[in-house]
C-alpha positions in Angstrom: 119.0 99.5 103.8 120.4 98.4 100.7 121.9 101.5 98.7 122.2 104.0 101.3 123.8 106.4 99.1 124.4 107.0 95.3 128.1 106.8 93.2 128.1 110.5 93.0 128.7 112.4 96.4 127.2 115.8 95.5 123.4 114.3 95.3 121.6 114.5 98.5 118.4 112.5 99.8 114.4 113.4 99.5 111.8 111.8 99.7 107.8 112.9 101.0 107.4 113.0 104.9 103.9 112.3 106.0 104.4 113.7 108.9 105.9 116.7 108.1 103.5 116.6 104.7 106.1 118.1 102.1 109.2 116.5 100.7 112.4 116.6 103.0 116.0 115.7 103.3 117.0 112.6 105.3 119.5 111.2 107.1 120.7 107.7 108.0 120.8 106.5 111.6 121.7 102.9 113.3 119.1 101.4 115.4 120.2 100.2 118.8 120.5 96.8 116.0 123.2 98.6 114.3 120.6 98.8 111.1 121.0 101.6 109.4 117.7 103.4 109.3 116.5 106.7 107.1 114.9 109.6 108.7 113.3 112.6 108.2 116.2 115.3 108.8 113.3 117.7 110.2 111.2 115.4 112.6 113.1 112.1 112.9 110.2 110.0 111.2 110.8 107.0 109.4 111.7 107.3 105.8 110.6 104.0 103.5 113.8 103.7 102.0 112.5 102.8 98.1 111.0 106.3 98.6 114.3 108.1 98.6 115.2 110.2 95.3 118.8 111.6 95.1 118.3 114.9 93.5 121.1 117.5 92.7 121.7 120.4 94.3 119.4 122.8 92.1 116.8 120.4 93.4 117.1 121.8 96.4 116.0 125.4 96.5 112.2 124.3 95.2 112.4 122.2 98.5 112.9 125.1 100.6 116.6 124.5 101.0 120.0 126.0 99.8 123.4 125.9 100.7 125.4 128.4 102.5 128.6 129.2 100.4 131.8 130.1 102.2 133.5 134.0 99.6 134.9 132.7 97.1 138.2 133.8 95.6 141.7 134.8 97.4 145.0 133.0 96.8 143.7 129.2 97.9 145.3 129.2 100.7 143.9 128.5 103.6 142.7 131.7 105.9 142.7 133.4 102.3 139.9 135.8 101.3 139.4 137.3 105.1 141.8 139.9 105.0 145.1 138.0 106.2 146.6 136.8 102.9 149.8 138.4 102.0 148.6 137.6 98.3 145.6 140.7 99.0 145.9 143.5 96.3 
């Protein structure tokens, strides 16, 4: 696999899965070779790497997937925003 991933981090992998018969996500995985190999992230099926799109993450949602998102706001510091910041109003 040439390019396994793209200069910006935030993308992430599709491409169509005959098995599974809709585009998925995909994941890399080393052979028992040590080659690294693209999979379906549902199934495990092989993944032609030239199929593989990077899309964005508003890409994602049409695909049947979304990402969970932790509260937002409080102080910054860490443990902040469940009750035990001493930064609370």
């Amino acid at each position: 696999m040439s390019d396994p991933a793209p200069a910006l981090e935030s993308d992430f992998p599709v491409a169509r899965c005959a098995r599974c018969a809709r585009e998925v996500l995909t994941h890399v995985h080393l052979d028992e070779g040590g080659e690294a190999r693209r999979l379906c992230l549902h199934c495990d099926a092989e993944i032609d790497p030239a199929e593989v799109r990077w899309v964005d993450e508003a890409a994602l949602e049409p695909l049947g997937y979304g990402l969970h998102r932790a509260e937002e706001g409080g102080c910054g510091r860490p443990g902040c925003g469940r009750g035990n910041c001493s930064n609370r109003q």
